[in-house]
Backbone and ligand atoms as CSV (ligand in chain L), in Angstrom:
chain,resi,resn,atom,element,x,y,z
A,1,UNK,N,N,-105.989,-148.433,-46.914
A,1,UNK,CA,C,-104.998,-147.382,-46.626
A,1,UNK,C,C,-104.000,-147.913,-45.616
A,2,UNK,N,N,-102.583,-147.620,-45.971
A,2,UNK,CA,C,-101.568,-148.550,-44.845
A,2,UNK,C,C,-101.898,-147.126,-43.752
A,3,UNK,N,N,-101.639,-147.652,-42.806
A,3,UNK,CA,C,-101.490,-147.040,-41.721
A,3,UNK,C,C,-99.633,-146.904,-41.334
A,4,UNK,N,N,-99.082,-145.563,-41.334
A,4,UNK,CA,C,-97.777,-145.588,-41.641
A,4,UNK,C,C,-97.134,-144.898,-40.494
A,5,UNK,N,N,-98.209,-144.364,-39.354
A,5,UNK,CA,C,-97.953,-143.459,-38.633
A,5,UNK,C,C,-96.673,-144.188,-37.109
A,6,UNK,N,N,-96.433,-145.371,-37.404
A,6,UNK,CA,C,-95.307,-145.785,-36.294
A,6,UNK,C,C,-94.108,-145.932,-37.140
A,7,UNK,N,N,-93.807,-145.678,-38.815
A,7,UNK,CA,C,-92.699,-145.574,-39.184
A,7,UNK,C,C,-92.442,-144.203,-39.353
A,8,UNK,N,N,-90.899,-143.884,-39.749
A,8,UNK,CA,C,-90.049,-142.930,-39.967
A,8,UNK,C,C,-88.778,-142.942,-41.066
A,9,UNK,N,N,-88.999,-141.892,-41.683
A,9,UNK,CA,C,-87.691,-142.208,-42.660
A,9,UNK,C,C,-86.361,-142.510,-41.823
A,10,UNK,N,N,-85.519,-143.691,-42.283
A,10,UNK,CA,C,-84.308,-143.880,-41.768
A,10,UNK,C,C,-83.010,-143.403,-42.203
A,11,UNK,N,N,-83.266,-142.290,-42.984
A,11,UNK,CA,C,-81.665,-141.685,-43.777
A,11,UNK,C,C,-81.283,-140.618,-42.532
A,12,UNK,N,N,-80.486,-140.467,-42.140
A,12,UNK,CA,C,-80.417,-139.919,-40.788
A,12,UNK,C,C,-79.798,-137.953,-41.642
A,13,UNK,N,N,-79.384,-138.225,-43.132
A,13,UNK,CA,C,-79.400,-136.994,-43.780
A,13,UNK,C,C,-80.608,-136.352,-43.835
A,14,UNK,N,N,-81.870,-136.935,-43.492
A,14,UNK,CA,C,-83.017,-136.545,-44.160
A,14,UNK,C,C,-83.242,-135.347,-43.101
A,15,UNK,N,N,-84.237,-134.155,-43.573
A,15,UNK,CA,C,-84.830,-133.488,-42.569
A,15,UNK,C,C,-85.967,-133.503,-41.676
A,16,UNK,N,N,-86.377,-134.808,-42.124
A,16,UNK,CA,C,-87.961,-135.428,-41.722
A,16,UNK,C,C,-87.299,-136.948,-40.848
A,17,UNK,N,N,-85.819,-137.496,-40.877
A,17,UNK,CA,C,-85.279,-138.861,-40.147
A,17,UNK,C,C,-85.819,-138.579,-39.148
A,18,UNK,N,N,-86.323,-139.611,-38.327
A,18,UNK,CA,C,-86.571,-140.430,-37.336
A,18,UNK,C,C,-88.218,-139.411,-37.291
A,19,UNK,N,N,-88.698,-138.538,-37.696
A,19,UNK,CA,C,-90.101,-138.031,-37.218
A,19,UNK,C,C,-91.413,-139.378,-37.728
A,20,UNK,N,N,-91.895,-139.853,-36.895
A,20,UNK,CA,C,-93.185,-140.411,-36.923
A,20,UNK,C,C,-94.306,-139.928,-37.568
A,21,UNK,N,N,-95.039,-140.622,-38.333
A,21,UNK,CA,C,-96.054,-139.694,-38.461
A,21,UNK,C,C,-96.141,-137.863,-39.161
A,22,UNK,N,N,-95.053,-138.110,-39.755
A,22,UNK,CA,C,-94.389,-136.857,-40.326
A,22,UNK,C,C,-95.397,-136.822,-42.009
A,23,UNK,N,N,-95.731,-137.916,-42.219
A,23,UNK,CA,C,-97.402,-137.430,-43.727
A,23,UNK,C,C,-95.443,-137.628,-44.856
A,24,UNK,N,N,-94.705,-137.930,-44.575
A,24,UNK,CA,C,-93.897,-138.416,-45.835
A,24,UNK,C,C,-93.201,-139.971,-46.646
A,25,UNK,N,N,-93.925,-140.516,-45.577
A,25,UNK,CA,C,-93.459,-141.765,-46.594
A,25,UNK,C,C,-95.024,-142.583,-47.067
A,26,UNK,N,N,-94.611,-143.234,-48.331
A,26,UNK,CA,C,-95.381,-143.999,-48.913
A,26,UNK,C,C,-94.863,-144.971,-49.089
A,27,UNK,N,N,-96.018,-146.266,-49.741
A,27,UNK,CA,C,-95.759,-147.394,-50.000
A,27,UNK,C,C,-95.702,-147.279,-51.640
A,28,UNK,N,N,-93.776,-148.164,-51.472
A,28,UNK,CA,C,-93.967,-148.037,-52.939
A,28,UNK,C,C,-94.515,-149.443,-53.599
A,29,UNK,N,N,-94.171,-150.997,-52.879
A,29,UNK,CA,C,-94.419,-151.891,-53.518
A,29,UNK,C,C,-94.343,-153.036,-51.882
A,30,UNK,N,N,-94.522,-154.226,-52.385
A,30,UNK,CA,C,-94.669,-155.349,-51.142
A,30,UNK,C,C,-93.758,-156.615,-51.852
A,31,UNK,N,N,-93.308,-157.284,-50.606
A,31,UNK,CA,C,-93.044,-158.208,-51.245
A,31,UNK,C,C,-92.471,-159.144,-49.733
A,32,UNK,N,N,-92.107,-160.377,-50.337
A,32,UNK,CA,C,-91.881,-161.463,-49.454
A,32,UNK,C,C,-93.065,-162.427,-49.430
A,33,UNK,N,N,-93.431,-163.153,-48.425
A,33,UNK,CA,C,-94.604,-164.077,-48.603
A,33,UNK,C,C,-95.546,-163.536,-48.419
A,34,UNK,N,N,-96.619,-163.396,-49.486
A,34,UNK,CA,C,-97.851,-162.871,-49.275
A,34,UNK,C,C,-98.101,-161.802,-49.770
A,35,UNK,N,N,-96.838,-160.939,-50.380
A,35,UNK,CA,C,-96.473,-159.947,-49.899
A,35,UNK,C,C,-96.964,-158.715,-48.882
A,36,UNK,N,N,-96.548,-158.953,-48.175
A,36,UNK,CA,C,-96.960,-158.911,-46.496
A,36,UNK,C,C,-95.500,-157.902,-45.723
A,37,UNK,N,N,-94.540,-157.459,-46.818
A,37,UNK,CA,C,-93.775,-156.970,-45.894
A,37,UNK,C,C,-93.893,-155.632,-47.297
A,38,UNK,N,N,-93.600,-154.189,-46.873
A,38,UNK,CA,C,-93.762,-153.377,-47.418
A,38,UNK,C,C,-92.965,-152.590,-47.665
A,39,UNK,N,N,-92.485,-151.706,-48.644
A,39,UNK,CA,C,-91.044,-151.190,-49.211
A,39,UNK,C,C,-91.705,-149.940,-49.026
A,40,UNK,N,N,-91.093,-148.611,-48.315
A,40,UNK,CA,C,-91.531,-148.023,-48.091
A,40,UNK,C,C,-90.617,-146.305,-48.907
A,41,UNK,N,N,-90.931,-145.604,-48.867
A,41,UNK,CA,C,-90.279,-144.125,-49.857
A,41,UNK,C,C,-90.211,-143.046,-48.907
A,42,UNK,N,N,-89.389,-142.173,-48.739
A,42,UNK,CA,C,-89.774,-140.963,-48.417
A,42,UNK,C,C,-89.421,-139.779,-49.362
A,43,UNK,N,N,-90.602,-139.037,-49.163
A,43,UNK,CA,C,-91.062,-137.829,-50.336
A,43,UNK,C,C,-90.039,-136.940,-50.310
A,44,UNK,N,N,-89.295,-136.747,-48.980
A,44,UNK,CA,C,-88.373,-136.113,-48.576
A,44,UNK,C,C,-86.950,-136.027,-49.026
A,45,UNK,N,N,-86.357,-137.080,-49.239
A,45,UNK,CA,C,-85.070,-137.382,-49.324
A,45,UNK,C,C,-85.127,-138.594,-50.631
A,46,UNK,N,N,-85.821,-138.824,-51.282
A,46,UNK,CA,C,-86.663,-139.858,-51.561
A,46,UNK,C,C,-86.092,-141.219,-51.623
A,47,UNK,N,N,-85.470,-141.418,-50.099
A,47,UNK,CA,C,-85.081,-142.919,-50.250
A,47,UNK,C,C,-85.844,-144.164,-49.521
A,48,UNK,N,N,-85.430,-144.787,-50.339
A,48,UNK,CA,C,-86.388,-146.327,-49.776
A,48,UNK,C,C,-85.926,-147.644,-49.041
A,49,UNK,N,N,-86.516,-147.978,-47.937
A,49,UNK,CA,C,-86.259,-148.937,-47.316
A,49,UNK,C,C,-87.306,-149.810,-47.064
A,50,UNK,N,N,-87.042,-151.246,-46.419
A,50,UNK,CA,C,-88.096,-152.475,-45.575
A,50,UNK,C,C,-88.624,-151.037,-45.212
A,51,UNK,N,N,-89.742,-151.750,-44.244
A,51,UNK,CA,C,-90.340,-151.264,-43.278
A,51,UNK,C,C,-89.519,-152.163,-41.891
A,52,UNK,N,N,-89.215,-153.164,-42.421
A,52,UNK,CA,C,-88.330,-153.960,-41.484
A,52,UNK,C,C,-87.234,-153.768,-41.014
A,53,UNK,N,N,-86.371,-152.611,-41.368
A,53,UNK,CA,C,-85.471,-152.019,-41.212
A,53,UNK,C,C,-85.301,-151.540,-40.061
A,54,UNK,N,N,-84.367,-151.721,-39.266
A,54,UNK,CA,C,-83.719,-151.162,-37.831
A,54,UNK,C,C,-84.922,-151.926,-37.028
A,55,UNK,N,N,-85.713,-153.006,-36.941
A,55,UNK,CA,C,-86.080,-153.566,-36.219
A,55,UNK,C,C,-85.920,-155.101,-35.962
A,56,UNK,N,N,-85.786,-155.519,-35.148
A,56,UNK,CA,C,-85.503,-157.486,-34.605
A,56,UNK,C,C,-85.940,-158.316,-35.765
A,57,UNK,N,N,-86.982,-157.776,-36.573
A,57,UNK,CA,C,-87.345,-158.770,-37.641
A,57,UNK,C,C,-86.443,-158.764,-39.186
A,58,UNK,N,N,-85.698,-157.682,-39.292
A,58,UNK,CA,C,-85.166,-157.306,-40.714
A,58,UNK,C,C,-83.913,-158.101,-40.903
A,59,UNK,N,N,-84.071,-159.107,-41.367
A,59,UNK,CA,C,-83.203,-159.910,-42.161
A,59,UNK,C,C,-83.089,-161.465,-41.417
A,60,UNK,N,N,-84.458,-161.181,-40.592
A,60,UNK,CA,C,-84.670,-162.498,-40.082
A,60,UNK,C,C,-85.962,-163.556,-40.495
A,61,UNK,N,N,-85.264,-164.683,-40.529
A,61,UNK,CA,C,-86.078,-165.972,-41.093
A,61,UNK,C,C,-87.281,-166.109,-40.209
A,62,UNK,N,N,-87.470,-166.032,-39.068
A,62,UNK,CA,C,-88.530,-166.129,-38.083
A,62,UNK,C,C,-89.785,-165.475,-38.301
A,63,UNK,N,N,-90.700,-165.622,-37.944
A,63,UNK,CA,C,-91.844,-164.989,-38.360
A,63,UNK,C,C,-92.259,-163.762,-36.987
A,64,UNK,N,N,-93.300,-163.032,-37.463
A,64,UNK,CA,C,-93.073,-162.045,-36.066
A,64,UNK,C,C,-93.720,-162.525,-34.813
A,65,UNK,N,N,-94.721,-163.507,-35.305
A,65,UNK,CA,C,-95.409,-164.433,-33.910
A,65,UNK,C,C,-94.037,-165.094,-32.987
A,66,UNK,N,N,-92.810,-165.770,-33.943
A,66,UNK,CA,C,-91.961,-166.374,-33.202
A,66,UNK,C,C,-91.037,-165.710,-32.273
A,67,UNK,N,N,-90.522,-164.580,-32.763
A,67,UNK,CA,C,-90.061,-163.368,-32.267
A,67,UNK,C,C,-90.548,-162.452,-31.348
A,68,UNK,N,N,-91.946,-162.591,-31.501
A,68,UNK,CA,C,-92.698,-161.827,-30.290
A,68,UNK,C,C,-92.150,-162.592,-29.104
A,69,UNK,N,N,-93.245,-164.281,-29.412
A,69,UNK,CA,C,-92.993,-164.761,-28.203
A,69,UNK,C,C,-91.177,-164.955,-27.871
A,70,UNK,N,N,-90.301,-164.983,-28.492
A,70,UNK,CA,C,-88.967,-164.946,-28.047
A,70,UNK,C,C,-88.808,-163.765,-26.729
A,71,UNK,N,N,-89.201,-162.477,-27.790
A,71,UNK,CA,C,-88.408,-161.567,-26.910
A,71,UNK,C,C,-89.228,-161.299,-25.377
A,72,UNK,N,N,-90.402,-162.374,-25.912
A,72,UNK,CA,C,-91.994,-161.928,-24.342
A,72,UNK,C,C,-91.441,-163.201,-23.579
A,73,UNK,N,N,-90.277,-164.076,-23.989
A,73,UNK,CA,C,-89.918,-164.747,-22.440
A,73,UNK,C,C,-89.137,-164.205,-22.205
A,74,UNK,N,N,-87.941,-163.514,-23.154
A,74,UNK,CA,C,-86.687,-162.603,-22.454
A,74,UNK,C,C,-87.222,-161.685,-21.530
A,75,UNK,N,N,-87.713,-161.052,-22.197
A,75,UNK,CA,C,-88.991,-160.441,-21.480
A,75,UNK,C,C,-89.058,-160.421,-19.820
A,76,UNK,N,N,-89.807,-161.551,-19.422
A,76,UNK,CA,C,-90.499,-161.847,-18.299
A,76,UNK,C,C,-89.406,-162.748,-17.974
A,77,UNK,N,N,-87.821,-162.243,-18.168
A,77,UNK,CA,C,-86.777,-163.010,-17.142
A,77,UNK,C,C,-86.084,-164.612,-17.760
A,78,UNK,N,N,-86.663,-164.712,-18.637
A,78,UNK,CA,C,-86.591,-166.390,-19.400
A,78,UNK,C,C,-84.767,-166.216,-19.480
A,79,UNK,N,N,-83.817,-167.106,-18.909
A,79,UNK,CA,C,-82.757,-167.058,-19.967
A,79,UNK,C,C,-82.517,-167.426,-21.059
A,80,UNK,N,N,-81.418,-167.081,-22.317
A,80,UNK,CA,C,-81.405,-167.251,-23.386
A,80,UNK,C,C,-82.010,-169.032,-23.754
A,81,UNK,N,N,-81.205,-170.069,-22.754
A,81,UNK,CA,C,-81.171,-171.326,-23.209
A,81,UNK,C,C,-82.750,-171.180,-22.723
A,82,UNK,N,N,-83.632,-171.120,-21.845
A,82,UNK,CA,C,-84.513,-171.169,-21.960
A,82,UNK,C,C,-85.669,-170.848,-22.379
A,83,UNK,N,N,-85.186,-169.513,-23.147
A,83,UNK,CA,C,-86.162,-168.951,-24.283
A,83,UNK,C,C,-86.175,-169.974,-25.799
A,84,UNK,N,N,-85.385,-170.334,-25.757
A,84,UNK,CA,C,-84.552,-171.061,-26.953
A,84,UNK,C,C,-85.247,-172.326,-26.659
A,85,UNK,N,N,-85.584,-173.118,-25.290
A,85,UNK,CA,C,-86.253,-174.279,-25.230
A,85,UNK,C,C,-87.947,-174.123,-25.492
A,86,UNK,N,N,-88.487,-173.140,-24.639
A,86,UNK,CA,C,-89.744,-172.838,-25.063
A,86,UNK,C,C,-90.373,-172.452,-26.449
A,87,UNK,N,N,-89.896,-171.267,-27.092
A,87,UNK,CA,C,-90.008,-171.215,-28.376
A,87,UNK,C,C,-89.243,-172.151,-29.671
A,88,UNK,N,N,-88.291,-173.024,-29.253
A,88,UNK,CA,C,-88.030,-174.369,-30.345
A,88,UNK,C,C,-87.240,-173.493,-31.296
A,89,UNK,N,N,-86.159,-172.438,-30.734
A,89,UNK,CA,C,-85.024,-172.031,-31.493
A,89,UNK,C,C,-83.834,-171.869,-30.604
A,90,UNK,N,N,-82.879,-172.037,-31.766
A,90,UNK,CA,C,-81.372,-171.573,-31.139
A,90,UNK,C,C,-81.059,-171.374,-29.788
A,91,UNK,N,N,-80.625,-171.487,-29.344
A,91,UNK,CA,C,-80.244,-170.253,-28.421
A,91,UNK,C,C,-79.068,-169.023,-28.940
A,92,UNK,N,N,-78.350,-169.527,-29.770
A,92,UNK,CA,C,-77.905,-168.231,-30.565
A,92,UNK,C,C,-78.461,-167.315,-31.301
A,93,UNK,N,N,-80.123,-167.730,-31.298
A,93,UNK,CA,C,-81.301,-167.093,-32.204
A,93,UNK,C,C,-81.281,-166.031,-31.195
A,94,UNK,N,N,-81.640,-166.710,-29.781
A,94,UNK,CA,C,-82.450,-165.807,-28.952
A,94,UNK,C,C,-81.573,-164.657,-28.398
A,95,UNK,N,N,-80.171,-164.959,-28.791
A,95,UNK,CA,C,-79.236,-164.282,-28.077
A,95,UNK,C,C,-78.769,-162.918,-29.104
A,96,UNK,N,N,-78.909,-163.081,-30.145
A,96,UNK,CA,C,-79.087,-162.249,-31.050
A,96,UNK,C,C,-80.395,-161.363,-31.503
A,97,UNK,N,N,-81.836,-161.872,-31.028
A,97,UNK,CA,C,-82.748,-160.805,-31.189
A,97,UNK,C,C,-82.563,-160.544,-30.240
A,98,UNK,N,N,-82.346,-160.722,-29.178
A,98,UNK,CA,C,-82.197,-159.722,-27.970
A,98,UNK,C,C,-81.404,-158.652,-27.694
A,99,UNK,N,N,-79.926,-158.960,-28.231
A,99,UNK,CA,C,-79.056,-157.983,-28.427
A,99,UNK,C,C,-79.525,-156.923,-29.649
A,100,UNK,N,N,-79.979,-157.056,-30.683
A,100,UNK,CA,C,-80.866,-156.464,-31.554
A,100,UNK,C,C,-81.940,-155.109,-31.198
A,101,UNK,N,N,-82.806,-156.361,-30.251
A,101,UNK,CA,C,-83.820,-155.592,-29.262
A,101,UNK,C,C,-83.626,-154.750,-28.181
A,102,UNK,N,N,-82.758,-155.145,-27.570
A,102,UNK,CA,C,-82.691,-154.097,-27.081
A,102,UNK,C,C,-81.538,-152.708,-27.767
A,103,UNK,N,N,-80.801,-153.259,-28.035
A,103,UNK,CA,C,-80.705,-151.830,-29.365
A,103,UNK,C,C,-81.417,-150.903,-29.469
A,104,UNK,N,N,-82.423,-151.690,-30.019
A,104,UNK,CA,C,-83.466,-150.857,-30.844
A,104,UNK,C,C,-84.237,-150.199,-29.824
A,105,UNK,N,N,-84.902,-150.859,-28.777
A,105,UNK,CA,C,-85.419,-150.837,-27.500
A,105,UNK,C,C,-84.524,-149.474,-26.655
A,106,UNK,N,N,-83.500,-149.391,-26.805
A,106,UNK,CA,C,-82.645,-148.019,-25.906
A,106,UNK,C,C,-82.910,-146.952,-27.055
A,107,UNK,N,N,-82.323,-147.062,-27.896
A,107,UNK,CA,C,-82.727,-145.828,-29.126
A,107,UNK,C,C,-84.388,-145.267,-28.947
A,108,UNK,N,N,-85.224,-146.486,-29.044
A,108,UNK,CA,C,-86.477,-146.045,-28.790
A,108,UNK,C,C,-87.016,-145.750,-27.733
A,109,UNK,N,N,-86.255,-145.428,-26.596
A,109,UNK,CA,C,-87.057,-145.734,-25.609
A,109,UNK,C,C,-87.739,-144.185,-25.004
A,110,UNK,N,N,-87.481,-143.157,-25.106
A,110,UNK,CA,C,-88.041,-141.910,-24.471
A,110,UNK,C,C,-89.810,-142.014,-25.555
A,111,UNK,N,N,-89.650,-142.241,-26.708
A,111,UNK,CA,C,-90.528,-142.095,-27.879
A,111,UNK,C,C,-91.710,-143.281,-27.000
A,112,UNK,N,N,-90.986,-144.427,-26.514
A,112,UNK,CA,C,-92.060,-145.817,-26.628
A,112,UNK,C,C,-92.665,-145.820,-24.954
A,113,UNK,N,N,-91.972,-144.962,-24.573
A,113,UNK,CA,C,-92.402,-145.077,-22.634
A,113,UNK,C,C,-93.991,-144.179,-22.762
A,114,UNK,N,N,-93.750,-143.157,-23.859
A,114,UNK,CA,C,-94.637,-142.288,-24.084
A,114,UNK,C,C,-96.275,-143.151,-24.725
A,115,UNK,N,N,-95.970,-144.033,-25.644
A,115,UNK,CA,C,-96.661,-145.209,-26.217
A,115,UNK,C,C,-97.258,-146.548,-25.380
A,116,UNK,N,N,-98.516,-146.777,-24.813
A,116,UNK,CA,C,-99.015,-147.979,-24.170
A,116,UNK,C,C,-99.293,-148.714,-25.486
A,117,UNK,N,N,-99.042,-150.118,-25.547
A,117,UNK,CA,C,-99.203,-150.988,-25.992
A,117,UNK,C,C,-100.945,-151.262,-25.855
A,118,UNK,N,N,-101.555,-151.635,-27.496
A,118,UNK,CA,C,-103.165,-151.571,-27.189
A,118,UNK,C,C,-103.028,-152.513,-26.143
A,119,UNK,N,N,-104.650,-151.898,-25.233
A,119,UNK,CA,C,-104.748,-153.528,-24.148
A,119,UNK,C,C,-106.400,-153.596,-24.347
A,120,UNK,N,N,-106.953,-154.667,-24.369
A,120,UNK,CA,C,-107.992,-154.983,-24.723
A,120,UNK,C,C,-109.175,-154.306,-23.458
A,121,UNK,N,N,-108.187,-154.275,-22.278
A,121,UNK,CA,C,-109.119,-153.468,-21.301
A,121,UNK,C,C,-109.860,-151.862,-21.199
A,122,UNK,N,N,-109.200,-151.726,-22.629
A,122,UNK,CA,C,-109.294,-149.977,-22.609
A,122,UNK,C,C,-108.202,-149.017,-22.059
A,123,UNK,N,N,-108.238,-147.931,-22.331
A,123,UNK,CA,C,-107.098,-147.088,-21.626
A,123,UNK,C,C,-107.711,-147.063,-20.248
A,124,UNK,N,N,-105.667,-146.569,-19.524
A,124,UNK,CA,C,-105.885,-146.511,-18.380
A,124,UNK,C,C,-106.770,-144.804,-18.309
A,125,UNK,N,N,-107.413,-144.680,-16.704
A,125,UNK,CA,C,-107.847,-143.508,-16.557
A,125,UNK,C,C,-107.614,-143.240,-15.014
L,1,ZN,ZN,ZN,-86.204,-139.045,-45.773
């Protein structure tokens, strides 16, 4: 069973756009390597997009391990040329998921402050 509950339909006509976990989209098919990336529907409006869509990875060659660690030295202060030396890309790579990211990162951000990232220590209490 995909677990679908951190996407949202992206038609901003829809009456269900941007709700999480709203029980309306499905998987209609996969594809890319492995197929490992997932085309997703909503019941609602019934249109279909990536799942990769409106995020740092959608229409990028990089894999999401490379991109993690990109945006986890921007992250922790790295500048572009030196994110770009550590992870063994561009620096016009790094300068572009970042501008990307944080995009996406301000749009998301009241929704994701609310969201801890799993931590292997358990929740805080
Ligand atoms: Zn929709």
């Amino acid at each position: 069973m995909d677990d679908l509950s951190r996407f949202c339909c992206l038609n901003s006509d829809c009456p269900e756009y941007g709700k999480r976990g709203a029980g309306n989209l499905t998987v209609t098919s996969r594809y890319g390597p492995d197929k490992q990336r997932r085309m997703l529907r909503c019941r609602t409006c019934k249109a279909r997009f990536s799942e990769r869509k409106g995020t740092p990875l959608f229409g990028s060659h990089l894999d999401p391990e490379t991109v993690g660690s990109i945006l986890g030295h921007v992250a922790e202060g790295c500048g572009v040329r030196q994110a770009g030396r550590l992870c063994k890309v561009n620096r016009g790579t790094v300068g572009r998921l970042s501008r990307i990211a944080g995009r996406h990162a301000r749009d998301l951000h009241d929704e994701l402050v609310a969201l801890s990232p799993p931590d292997p220590r358990g929740p805080v209490r």
